[in-house]
N, C-alpha and C positions, 0 to 999 in steps of 0.2 A: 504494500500500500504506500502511495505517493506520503503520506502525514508524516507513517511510519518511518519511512527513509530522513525526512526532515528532520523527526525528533533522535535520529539516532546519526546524524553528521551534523548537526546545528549547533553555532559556535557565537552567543550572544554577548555584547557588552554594553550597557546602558550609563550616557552618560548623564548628570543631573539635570532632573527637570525644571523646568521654569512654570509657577502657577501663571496664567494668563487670567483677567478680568476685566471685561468689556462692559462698559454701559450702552442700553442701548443705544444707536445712532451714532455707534462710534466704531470705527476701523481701525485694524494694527495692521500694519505693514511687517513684515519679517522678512529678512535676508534671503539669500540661497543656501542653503544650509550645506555644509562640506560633505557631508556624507547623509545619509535616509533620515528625515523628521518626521517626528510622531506626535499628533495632538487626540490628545482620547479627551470627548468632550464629556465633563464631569455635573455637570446642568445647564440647562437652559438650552435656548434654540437661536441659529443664526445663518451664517455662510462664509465657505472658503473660495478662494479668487485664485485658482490659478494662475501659472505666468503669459497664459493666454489672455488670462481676461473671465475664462468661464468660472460661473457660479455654482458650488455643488451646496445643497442644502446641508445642514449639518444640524442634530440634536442629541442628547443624552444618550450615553452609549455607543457612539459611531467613533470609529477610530477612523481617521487621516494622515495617511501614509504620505510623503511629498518627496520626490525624486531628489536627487543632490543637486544643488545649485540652482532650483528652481525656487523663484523671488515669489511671492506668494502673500497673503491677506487673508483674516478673520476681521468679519464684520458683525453684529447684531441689528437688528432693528429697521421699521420698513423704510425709514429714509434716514440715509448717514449726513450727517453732521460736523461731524468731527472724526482727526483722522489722528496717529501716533504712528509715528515710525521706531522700531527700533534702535536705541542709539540714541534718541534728544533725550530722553529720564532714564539714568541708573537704576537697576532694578533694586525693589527691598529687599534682606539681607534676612529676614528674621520673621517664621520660623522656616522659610524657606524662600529661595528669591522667586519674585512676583513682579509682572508686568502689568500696572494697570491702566487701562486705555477708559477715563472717565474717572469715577467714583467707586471704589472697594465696595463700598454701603447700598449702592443701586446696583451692583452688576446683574447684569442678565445672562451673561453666555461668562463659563467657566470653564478652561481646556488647561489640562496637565500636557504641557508642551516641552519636550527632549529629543535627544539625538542619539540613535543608536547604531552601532555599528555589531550588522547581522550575515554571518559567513556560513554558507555550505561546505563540508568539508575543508573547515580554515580558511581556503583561499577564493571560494568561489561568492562575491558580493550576492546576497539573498534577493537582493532586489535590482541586479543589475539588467538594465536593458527598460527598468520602468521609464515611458516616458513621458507619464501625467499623473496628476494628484488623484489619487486611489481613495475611495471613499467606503468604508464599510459598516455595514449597521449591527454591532454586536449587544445589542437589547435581544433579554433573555438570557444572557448567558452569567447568570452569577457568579461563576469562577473569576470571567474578564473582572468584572468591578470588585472582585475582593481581590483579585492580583494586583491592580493598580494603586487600593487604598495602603497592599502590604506596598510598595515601590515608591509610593511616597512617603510614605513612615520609616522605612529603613533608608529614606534620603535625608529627612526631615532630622534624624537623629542618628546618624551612623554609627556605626559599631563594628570591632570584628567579626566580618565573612558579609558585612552590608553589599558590599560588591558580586559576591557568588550568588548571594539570595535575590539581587534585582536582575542578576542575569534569567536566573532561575523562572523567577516569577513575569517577563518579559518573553521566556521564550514557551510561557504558557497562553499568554496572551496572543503570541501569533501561531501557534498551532489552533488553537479557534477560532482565528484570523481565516487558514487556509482550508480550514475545516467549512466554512460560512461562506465564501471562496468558490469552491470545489461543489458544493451544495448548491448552490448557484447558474453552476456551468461559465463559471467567468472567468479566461484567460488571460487576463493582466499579466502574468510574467511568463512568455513561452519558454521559456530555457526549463523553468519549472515543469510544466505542463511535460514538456517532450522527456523529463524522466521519468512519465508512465511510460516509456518505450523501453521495455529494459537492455536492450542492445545499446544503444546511451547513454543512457547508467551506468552500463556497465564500465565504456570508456569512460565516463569522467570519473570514476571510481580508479582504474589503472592509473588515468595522468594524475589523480587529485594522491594518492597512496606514492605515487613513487616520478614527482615531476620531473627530475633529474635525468631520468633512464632514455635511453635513445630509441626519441619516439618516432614515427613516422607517419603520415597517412596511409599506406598499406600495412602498418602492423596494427594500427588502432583500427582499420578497416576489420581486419582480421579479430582482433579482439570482439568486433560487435557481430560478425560473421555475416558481412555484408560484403559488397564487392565496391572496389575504390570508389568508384564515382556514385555509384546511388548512396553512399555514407558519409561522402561530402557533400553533397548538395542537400543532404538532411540534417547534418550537424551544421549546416553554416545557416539554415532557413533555423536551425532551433535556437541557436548561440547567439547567431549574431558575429560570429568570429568563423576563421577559417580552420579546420582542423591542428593544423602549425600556428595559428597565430593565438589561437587558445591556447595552447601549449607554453608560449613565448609568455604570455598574460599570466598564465598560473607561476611561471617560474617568477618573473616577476614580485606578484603579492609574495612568493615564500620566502625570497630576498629580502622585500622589507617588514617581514615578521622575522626575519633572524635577525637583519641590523636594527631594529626596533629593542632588540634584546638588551643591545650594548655589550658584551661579553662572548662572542662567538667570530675568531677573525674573520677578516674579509676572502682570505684565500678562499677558507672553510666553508663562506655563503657562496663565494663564488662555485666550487662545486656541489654543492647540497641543490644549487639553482640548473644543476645542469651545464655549467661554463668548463671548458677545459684551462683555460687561462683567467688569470685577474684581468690582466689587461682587455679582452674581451670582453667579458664580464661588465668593469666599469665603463666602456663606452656604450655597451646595452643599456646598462643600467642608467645611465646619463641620458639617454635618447627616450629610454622611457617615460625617464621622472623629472629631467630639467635638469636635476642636481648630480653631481661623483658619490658613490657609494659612502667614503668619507664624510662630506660634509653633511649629506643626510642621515650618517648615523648621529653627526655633533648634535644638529638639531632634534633627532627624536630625542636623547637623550636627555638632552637640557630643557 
């Protein structure tokens, strides 16, 4: 079962949330967010503004998923008024930071708004290839609102293993996410979808276990027991990527999950990623990411 697979390579980290409170007739503006945003609305009724422009209704219970980098709006109220952008008022600090657009004392629309970064087997982005603000209605599910209220309690008041338990309880929230999803018939993330294909699966299972190893298009063909060209032109219609340039990508993230580490040399990432040279290696890796192997490990680290 497609859930099943999720819940058993799914790799969650959530970073602190922001309370949002809106009065009505008021808009917030929010950034592109660097990686997947998540607003699970906690009361009241309103709308999110994609970076198109489109308006998705939004109320109590609906989780809003938002692409990376995609500039976005929550509004309440049938004619806006007034508008807040992220950035003119410092959020409050205490008992948890809070963006208010209006009056704390009148809000209408309430949304527990964070960033989290969600991987498929480590290195495959959960949401990668979404390329619009995903809207889902999880009313009725009383797991969802008691996993949110534990995820703002254990932010609210951290402690040790507060980090394992919001992973914990975030990656319960989107398995009833894919479950409501799936129930549905809704295709939002085909990379996802096409791992009911289990010849697919299976390769990204091979390259995602062992990126390193010298892959090919005819041996990952072979792996899915397809014949070269009808296993490329299904993996690159599911991916988004081309058999080798998925390959290239996974090695990639594994690289900047080792240099992320700080303690593992670069020769060392350099083959763990598949490089038979450094030198190699760092102009990939420079090509990929902008920066030398080096200087992006200074910066994770610092």
């Amino acid at each position: 079962m497609l859930v099943d697979r999720l819940l058993a390579n799914l790799s969650v980290r959530v970073e602190p949330f922001v309370l949002c409170q809106l009065s009505s007739g008021w808009r917030l503006h929010l950034p592109g967010p660097p990686d997947v945003m998540l607003h699970y609305v906690l009361r009241g009724q309103g709308a999110v503004l994609g970076p198109d422009g489109k308006s998705q209704l939004i109320t109590a219970s609906m989780l809003v998923v938002v692409p990376p980098l995609a500039i976005h709006a929550l509004e309440t109220g049938a004619r806006i008024s007034d508008e807040l952008r992220v950035g003119d008022t410092p959020p409050a600090e205490s008992p948890m930071r809070t963006i208010t657009a209006g009056s704390a004392s009148t809000a209408s629309l309430v949304i527990a708004c964070g960033i989290i970064h969600a991987r498929y087997g480590r290195s495959l982005g959960l949401f990668d290839r979404l390329r619009e603000v995903l809207v889902v209605d999880l009313s009725g599910i009383r797991q969802v609102e008691s996993a949110f209220e534990g995820i703002l309690a254990e932010q609210s008041r951290p402690s040790p293993g507060s980090a394992t338990m919001t992973g914990a309880l975030m990656t319960q929230c989107l398995v009833h996410m894919f479950r409501r999803l799936a129930g549905e018939g809704q295709i939002a993330l085909p990379w996802l979808m096409a791992l009911k294909d289990r010849r697919l699966a299976r390769v990204i299972d091979v390259i995602l276990e062992n990126p390193a190893a010298d892959h090919s298009v005819e041996s990952l063909a072979e792996a899915a027991s397809m014949s070269r060209s009808s296993f490329a032109e299904r993996f690159t219609a599911a991916f988004g990527h081309t058999p080798m340039s998925f390959v290239h990508h996974i090695r990639m993230q594994r690289a900047v999950e080792l240099l992320e580490l700080g303690t593992v040399p670069v020769d060392q990432v350099a083959s763990s990623a598949g490089f038979a040279s450094r030198s190699h290696f760092s102009r990939a890796f420079k090509k990929h990411t902008g920066v030398s192997p080096a200087i992006f490990r200074q910066t994770a680290v610092h």
